[in-house]
Structure formats: structure tokens, C-alpha cells
py3Dmol code that shows the C-alpha trace and the ligand (Angstrom):
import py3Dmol

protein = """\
ATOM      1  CA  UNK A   1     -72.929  29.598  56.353  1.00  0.00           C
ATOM      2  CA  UNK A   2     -72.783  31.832  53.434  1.00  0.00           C
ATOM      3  CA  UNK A   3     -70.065  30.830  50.680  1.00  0.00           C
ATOM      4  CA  UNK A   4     -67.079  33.460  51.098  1.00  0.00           C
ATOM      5  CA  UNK A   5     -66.288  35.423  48.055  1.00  0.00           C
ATOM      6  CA  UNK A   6     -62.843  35.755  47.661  1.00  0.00           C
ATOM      7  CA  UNK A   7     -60.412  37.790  44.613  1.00  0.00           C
ATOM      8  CA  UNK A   8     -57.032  36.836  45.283  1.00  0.00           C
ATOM      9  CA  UNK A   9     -54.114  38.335  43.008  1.00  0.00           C
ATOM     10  CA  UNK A  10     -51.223  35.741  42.241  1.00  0.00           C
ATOM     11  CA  UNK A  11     -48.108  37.753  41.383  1.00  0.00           C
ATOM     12  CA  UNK A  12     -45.885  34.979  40.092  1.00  0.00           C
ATOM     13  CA  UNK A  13     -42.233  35.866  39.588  1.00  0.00           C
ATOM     14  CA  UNK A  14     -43.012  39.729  38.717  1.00  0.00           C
ATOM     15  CA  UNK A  15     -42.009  42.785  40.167  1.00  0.00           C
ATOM     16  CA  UNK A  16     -39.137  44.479  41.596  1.00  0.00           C
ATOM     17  CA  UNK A  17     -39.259  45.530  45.433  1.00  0.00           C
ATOM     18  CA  UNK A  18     -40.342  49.134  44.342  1.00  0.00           C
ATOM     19  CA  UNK A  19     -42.895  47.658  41.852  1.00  0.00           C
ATOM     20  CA  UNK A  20     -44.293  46.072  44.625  1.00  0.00           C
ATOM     21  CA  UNK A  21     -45.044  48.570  46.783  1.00  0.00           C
ATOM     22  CA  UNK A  22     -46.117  50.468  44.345  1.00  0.00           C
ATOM     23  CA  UNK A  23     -49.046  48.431  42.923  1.00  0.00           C
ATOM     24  CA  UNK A  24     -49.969  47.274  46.495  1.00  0.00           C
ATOM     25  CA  UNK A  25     -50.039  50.796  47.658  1.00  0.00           C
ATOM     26  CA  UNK A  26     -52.129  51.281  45.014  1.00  0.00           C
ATOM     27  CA  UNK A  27     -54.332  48.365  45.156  1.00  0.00           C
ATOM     28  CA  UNK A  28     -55.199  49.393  48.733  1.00  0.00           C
ATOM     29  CA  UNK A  29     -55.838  52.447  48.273  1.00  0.00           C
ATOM     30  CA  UNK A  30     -58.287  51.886  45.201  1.00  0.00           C
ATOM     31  CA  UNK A  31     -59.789  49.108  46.860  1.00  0.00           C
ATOM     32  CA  UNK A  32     -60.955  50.795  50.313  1.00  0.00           C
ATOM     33  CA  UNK A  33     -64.143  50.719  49.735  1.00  0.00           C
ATOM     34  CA  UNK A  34     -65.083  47.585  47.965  1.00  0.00           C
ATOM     35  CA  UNK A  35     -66.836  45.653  50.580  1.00  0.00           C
ATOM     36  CA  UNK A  36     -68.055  41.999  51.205  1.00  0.00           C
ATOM     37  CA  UNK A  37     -65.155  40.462  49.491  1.00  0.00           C
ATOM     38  CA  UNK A  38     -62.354  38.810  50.748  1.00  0.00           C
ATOM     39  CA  UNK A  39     -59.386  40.387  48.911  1.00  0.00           C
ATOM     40  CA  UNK A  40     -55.966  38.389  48.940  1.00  0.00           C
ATOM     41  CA  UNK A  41     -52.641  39.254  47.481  1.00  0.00           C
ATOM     42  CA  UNK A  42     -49.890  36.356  46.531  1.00  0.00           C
ATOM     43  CA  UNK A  43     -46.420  38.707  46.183  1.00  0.00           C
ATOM     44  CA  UNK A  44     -43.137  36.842  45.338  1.00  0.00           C
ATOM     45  CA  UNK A  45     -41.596  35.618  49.281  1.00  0.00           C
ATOM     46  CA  UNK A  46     -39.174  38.477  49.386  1.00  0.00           C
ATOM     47  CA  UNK A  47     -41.983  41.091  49.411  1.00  0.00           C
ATOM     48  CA  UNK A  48     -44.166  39.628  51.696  1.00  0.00           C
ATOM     49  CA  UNK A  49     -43.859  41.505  55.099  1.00  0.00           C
ATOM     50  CA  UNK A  50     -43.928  44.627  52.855  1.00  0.00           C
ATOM     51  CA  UNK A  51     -47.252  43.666  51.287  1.00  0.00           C
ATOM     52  CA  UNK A  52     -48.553  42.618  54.602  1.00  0.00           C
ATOM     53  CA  UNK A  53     -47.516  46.423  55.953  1.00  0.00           C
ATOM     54  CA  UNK A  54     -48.934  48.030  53.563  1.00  0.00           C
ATOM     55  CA  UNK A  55     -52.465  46.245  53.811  1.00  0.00           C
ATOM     56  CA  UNK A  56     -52.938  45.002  57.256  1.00  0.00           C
ATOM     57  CA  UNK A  57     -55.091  47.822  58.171  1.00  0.00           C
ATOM     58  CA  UNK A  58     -57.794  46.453  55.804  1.00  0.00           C
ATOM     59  CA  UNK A  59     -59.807  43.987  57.437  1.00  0.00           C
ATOM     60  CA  UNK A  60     -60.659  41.974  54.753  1.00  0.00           C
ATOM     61  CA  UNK A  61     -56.972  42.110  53.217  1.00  0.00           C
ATOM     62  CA  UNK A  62     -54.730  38.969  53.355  1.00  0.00           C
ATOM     63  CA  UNK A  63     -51.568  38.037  52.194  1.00  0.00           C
ATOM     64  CA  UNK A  64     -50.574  34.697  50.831  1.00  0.00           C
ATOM     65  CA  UNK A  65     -47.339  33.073  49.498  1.00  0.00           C
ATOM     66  CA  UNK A  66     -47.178  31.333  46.225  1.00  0.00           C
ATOM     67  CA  UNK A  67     -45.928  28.051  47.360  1.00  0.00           C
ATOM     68  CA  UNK A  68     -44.652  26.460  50.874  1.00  0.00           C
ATOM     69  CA  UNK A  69     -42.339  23.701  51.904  1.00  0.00           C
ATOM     70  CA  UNK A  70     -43.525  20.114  52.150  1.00  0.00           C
ATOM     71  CA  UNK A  71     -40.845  20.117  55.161  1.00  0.00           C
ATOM     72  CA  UNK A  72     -41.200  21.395  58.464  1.00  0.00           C
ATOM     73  CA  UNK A  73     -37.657  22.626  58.923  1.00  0.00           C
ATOM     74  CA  UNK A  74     -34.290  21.880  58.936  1.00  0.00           C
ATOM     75  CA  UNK A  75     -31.122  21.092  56.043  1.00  0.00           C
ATOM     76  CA  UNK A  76     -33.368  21.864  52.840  1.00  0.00           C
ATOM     77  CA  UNK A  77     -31.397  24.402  51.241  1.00  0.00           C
ATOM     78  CA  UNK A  78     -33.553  27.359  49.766  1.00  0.00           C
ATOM     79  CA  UNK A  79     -37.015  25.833  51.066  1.00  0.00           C
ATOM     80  CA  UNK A  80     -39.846  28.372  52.628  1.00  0.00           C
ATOM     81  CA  UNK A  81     -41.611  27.074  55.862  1.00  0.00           C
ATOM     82  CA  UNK A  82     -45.075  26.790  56.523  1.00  0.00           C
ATOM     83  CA  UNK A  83     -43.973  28.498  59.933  1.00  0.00           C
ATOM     84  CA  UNK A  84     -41.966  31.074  58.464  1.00  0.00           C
ATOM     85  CA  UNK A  85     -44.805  32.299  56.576  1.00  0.00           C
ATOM     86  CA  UNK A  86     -46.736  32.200  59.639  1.00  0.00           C
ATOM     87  CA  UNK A  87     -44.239  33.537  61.466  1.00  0.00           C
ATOM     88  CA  UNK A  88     -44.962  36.988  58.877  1.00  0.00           C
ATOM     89  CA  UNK A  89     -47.890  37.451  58.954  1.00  0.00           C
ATOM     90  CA  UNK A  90     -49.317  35.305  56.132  1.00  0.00           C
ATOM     91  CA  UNK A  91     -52.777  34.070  56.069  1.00  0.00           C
ATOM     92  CA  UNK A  92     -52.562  31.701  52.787  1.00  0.00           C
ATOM     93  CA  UNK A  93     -49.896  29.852  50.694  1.00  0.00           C
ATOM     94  CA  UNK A  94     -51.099  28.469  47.166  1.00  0.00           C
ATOM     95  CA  UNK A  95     -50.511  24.780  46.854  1.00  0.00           C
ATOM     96  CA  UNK A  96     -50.950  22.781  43.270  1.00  0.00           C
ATOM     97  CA  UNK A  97     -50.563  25.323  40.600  1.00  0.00           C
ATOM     98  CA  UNK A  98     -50.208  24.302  37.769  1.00  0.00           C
ATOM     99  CA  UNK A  99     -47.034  25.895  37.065  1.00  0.00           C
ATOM    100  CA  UNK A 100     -45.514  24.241  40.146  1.00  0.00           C
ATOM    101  CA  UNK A 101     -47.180  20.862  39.019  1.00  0.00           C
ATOM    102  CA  UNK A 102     -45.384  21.575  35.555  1.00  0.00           C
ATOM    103  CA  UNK A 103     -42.240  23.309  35.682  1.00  0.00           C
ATOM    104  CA  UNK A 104     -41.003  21.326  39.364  1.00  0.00           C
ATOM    105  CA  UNK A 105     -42.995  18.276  39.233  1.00  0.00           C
ATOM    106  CA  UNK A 106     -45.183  18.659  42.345  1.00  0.00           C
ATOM    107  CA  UNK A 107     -46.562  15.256  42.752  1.00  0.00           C
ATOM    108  CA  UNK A 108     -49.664  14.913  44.493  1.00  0.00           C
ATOM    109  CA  UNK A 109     -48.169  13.530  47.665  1.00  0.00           C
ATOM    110  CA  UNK A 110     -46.196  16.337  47.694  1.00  0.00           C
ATOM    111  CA  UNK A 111     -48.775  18.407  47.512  1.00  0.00           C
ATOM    112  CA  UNK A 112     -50.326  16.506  50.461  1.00  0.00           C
ATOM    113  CA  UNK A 113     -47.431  17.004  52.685  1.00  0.00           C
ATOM    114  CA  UNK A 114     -47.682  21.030  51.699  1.00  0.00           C
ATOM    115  CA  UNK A 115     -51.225  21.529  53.051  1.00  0.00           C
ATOM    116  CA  UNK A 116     -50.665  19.649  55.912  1.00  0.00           C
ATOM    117  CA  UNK A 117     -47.615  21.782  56.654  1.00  0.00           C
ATOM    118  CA  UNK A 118     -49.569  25.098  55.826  1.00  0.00           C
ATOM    119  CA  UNK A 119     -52.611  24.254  57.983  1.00  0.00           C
ATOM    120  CA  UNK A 120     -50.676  22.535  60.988  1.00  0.00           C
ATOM    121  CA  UNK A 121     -48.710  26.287  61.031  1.00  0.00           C
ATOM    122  CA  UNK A 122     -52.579  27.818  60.792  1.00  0.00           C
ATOM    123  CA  UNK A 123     -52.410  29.186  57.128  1.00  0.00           C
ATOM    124  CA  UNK A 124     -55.346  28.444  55.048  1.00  0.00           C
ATOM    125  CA  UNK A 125     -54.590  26.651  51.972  1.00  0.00           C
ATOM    126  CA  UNK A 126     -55.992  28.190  48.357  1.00  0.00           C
ATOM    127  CA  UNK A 127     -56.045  24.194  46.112  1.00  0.00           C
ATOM    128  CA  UNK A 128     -55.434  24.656  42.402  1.00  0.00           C
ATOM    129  CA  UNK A 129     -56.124  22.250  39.909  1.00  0.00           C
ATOM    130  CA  UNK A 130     -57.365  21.986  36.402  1.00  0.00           C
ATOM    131  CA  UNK A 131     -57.154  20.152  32.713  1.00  0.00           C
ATOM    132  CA  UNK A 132     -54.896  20.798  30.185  1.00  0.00           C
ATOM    133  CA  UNK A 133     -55.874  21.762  26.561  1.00  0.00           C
ATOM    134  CA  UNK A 134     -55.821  18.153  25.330  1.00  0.00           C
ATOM    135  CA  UNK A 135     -58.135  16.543  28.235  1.00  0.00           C
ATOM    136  CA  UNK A 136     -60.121  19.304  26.971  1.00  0.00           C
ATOM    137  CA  UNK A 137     -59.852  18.323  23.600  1.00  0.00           C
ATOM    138  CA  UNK A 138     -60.085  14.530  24.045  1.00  0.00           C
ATOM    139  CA  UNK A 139     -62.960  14.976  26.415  1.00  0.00           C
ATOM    140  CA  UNK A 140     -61.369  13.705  29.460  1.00  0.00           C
ATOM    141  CA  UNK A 141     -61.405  17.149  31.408  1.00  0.00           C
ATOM    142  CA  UNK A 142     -64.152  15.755  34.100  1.00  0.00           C
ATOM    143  CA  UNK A 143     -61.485  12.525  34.105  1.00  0.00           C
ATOM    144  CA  UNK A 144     -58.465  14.834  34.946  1.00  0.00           C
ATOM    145  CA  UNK A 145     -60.018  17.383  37.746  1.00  0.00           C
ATOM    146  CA  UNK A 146     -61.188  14.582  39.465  1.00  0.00           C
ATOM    147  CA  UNK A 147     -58.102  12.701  39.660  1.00  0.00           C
ATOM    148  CA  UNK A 148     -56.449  15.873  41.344  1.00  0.00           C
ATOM    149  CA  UNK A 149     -59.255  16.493  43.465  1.00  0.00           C
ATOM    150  CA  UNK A 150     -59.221  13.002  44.772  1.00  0.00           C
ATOM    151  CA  UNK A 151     -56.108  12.068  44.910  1.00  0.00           C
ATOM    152  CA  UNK A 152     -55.301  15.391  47.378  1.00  0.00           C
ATOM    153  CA  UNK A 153     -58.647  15.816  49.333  1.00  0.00           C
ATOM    154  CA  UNK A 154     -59.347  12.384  50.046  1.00  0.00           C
ATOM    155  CA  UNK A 155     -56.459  12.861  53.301  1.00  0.00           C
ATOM    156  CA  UNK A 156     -58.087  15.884  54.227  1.00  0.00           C
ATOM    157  CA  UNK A 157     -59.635  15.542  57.637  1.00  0.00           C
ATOM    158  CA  UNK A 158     -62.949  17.388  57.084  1.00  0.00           C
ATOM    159  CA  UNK A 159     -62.805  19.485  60.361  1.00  0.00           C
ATOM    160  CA  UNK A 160     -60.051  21.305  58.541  1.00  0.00           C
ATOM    161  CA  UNK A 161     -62.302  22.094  55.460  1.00  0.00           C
ATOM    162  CA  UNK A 162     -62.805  25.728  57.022  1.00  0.00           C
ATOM    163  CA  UNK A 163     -59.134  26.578  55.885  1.00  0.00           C
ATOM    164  CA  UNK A 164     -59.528  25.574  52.584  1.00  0.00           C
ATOM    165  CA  UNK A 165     -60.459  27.137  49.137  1.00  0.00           C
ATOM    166  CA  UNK A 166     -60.569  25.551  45.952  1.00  0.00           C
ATOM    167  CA  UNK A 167     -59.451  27.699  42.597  1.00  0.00           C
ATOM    168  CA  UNK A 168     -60.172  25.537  38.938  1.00  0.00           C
ATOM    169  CA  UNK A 169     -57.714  26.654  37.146  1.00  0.00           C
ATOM    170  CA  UNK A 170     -57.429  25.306  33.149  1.00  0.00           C
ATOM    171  CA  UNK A 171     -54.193  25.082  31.722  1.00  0.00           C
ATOM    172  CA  UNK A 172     -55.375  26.289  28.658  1.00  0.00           C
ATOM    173  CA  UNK A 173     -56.804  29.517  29.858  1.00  0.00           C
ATOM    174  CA  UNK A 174     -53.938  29.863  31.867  1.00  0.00           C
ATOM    175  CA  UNK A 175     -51.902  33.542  30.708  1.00  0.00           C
ATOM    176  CA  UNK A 176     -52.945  32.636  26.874  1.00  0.00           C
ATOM    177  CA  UNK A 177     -55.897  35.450  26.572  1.00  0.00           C
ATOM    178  CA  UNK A 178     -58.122  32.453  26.452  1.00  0.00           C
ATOM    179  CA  UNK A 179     -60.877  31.834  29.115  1.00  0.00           C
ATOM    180  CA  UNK A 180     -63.118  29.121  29.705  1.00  0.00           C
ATOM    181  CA  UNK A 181     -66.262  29.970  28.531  1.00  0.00           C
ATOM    182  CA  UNK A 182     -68.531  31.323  31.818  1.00  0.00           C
ATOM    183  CA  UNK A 183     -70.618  27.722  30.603  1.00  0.00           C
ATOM    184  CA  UNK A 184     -67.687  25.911  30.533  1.00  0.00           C
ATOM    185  CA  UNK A 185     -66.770  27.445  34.233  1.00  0.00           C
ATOM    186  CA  UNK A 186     -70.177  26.901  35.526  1.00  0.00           C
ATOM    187  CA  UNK A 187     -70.583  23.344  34.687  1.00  0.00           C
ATOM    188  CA  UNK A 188     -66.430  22.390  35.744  1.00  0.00           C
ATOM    189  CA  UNK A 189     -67.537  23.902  39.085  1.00  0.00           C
ATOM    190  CA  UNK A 190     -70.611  22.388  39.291  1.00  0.00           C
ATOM    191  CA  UNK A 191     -69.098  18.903  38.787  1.00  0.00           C
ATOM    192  CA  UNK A 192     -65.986  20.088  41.274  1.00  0.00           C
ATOM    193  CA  UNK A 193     -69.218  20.656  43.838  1.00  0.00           C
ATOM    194  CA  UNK A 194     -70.605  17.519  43.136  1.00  0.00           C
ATOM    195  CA  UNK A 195     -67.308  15.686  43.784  1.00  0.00           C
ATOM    196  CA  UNK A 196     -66.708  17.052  47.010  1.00  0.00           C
ATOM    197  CA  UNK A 197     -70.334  16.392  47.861  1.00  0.00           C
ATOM    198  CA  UNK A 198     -69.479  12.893  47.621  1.00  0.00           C
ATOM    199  CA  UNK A 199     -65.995  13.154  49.364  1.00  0.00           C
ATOM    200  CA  UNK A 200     -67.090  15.212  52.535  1.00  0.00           C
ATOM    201  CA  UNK A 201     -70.944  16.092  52.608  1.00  0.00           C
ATOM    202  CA  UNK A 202     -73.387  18.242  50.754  1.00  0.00           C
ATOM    203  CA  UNK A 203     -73.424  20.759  53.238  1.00  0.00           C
ATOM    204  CA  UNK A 204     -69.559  21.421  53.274  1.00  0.00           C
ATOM    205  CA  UNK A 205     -69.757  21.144  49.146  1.00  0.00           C
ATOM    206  CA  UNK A 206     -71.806  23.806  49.299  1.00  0.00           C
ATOM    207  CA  UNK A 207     -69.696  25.880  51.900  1.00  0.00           C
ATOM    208  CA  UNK A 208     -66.767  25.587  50.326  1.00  0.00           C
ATOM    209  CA  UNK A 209     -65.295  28.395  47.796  1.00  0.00           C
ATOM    210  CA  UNK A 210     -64.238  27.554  44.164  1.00  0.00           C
ATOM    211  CA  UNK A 211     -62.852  30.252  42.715  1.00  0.00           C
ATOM    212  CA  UNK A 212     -62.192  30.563  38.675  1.00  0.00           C
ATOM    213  CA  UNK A 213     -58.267  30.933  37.389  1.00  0.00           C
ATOM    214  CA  UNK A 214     -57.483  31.569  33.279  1.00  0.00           C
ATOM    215  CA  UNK A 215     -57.216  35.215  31.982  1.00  0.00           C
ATOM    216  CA  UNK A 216     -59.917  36.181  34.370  1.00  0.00           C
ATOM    217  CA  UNK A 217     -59.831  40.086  33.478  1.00  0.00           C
ATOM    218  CA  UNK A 218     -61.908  43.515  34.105  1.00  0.00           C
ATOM    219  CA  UNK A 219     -63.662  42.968  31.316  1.00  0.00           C
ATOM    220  CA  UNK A 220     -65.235  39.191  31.955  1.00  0.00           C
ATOM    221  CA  UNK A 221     -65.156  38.857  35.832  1.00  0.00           C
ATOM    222  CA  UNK A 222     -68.832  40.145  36.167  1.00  0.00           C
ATOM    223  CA  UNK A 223     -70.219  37.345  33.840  1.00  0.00           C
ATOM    224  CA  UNK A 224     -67.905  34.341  35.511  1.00  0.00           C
ATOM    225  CA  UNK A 225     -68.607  35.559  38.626  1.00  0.00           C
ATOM    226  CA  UNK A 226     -72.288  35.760  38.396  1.00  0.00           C
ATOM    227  CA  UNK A 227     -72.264  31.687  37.702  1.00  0.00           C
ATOM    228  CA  UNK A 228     -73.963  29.974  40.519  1.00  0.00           C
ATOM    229  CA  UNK A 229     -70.949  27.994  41.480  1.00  0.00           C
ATOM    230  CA  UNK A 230     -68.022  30.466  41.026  1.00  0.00           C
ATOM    231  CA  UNK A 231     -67.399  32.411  44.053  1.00  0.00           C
ATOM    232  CA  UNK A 232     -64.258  34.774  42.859  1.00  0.00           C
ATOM    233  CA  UNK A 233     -61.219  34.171  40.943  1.00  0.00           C
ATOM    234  CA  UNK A 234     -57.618  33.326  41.099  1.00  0.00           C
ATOM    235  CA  UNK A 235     -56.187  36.764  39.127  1.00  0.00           C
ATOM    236  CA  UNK A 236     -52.990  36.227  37.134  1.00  0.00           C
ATOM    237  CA  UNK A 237     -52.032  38.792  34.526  1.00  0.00           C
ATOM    238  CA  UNK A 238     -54.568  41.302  35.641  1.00  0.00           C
ATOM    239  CA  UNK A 239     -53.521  41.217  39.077  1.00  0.00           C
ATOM    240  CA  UNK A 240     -50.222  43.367  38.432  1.00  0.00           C
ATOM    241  CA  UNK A 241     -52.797  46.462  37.468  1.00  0.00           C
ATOM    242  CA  UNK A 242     -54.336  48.163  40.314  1.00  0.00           C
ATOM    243  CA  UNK A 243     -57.615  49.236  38.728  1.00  0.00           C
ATOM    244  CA  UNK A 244     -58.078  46.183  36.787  1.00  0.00           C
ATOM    245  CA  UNK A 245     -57.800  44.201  39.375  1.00  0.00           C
ATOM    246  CA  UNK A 246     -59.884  46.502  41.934  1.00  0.00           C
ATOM    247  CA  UNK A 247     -62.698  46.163  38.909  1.00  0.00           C
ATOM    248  CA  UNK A 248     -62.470  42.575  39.408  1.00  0.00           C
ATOM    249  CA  UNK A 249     -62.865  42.668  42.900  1.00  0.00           C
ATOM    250  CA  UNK A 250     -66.122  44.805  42.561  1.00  0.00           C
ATOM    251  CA  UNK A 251     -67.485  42.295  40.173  1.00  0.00           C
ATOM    252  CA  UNK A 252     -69.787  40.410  41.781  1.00  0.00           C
ATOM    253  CA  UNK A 253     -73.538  41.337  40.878  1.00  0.00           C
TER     254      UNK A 253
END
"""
ligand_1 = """\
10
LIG
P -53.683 34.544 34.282
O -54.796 35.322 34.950
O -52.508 35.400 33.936
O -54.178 33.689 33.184
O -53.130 33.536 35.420
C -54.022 32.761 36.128
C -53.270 32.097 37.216
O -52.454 31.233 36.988
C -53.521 32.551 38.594
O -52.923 31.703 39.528
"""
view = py3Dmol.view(width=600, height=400)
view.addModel(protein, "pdb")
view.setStyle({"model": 0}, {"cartoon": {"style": "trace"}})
view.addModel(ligand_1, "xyz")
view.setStyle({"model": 1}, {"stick": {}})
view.zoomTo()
view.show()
């Protein structure tokens, strides 16, 4: 099987319900005929069904949410559902970013409990991880990504590996204008590869999409993306403009 190539915008906490419809409108109508990439948009919850309306048409659209409940239902006051989001429309939810690791504390085992929740409901699961400026600094980086990889992946059953993607996403590059280098991005996915090689097989390393995260923008997509080992990117900042991030989605050489 060929590696999926995948751009997937990640909203965050930006727009207002108009705003929204707006740039989705927009990014589906730019993005018609960009083909042989699986585009994926991550709107805040409330805007979900709306997003999913306005691109379901699309074939190779999907919607995702930015995070999920580790619960499965019940008395936990303001908590999303795996099965809600299923129950939607959604294809993906986003588990580990780093802003949910930082600002709310997601521990690994919560993050665990999260992907089981999203596949058991049938979402696929989009698995961020990635150093922050002073593994970088201190050399530990390879140290860090490991740790997250193997500390989540190592309970994932490897028939489910088909619903899973993989986005390294550096703190450091992270909405700061800075991005790894497309060296630097090569050689963390590389070593991601090897890693997984060694916790499933070779075969599903190498089937497995790793997309790039950290001010990935129209203007350096084509050269991260034509790195061996990065199959697409995780789009911040740049998602929330249409064309920029319909020139990142017809980046790939
Ligand atoms: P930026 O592209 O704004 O750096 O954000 C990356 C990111 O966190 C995507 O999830």
C-alpha cells in the first residue's frame, strides 16, 4: 500500500460561526480540483456539522475534532464523546497536541484512553507529538519523541494501525514563525519510522503517515513535503487562509 498523503488544517480556538463558513466555503471551493490528497479540516466542536455540510460532497474531504473525551459517556460535565463526534459525521479527532499536553496536562494514559475511545466509535486518530526547544537544545530531542511514541503506541493493537496517522509536531516551531529545518524534519521522521519499525513491523512503518506540524506555510510546504519521510502536514496558522492553505495542499512534487 501506498503511504496516504494527507493536509489537514487545525483551527484551534479561532473563528466565529460566520468565519467559519466562510473560510470553509472557501477552502472547498479553491480546493476542487487538487487531487490525490487527503484534505482534512479540524474546526472548533461547535462548527463541526457546518464544516461537514459544507464539504461532504468532496470525496477526499474529512472533518476532524480537535480533541475527544477519554470517557465514553455519562456525568462529565462539558466533555465531547468519541460517539458524539461519530454520531456527526466526523472522520478524525486529534489526540496529544501539544497544547492539550501543555495547557490541560494530558498525560499519556490519558491519551491512551482517548484513542481507544475515538477508534472503538470508528474515528481515525491523527497522534501528535514532538520536543520542546530545550530537548532540542540539550540534544535529547530523539530521547523525548520516543518517550511519547512509546509510551502511547506500545497499547496499540496493530490491526488498528489503518486508523492511525502520526503528525511530529516541535514545540518550538509550533505558531513562532520558526520551522524545523526540512533536514531537521527528514531525519525526526526518519527516526519516528525507525521506531515504529521496531514497535509494529517494517512494513506497517512504512505504511503509516507522518505528517510535519510547526509554521508549515505556502511558502515552505513544497520543500518539507518533498522529504522522503514526510507525507503532509498538520497546518496551524496557515490553515485559517483559504489560498494558503489550498497552496499547501497542492504541494507535493
Ligand atoms: P502553526 O502552523 O500555527 O505553527 O501550528 C501548528 C499546529 O499546532 C498544528 O496542529
Amino acid at each position: 500500500m501506498k503511504r496516504k498523503k494527507i493536509v489537514a488544517g487545525n483551527w484551534k480556538m479561532n473563528t466565529s460561526w460566520l468565519e467559519a463558513f466562510d473560510l470553509a466555503t472557501a477552502i472547498k471551493n479553491k480546493s476542487e480540483k487538487i487531487k490525490g490528497v487527503e484534505k482534512i479540516i479540524f474546526p472548533p466542536f461547535p462548527f463541526l456539522q457546518m464544516v461537514k455540510e459544507i464539504v461532504k460532497e468532496e470525496g477526499d474531504f474529512y472533518i476532524g475534532a480537535q480533541n475527544c473525551s477519554e470517557f465514553q459517556k455519562g456525568a462529565y460535565t462539558g466533555e465531547v464523546s468519541a460517539a458524539m463526534l461519530r454520531s456527526l459525521g466526523c472522520d478524525y479527532a486529534l489526540v496529544g497536541h501539544s497544547e492539550r499536553r501543555q495547557f490541560f496536562n494530558e498525560s499519556s494514559t490519558q491519551l491512551i484512553a482517548k484513542i481507544n475511545q475515538a477508534i472503538e466509535n470508528n474515528l481515525s486518530v491523527i497522534f501528535c507529538f514532538g520536543e520542546q526547544l530545550s530537548d532540542r537544545k540539550n540534544n535529547s530531542h530523539f530521547e523525548t519523541v520516543n518517550k511519547q511514541l512509546l509510551e502511547v503506541l506500545s497499547y496499540f493493537p496493530k490491526d488498528q494501525l489503518p486508523k492511525l496517522v502520526l503528525a511530529y509536531e516541535p514545540v518550538w516551531a509550533i505558531g513562532t514563525g520558526e520551522t524545523a529545518s526540512p533536514a531537521q524534519a527528514q531525519e525526526m521522521h526518519a527516526y519516528v519510522r525507525e521506531q515504529l519499525a521496531s514497535i509494529f513491523s517494517k512494513e506497517d512503518a512504512n505504511e503509516l503517515s507522518i505528517l510535519y506540524g510547526g509554521s508549515c506555510n505556502a511558502q515552505n510546504a513544497a520543500e518539507l513535503f518533498a522529504c522522503a519521510d514526510v507525507d503532509g502536514g498538520l497546518i496551524g496558522g496557515a490553515s485559517l487562509k483559504a489560498e494558503d492553505f489550498c497552496t499547501i495542499m497542492s504541494s507535493f512534487s
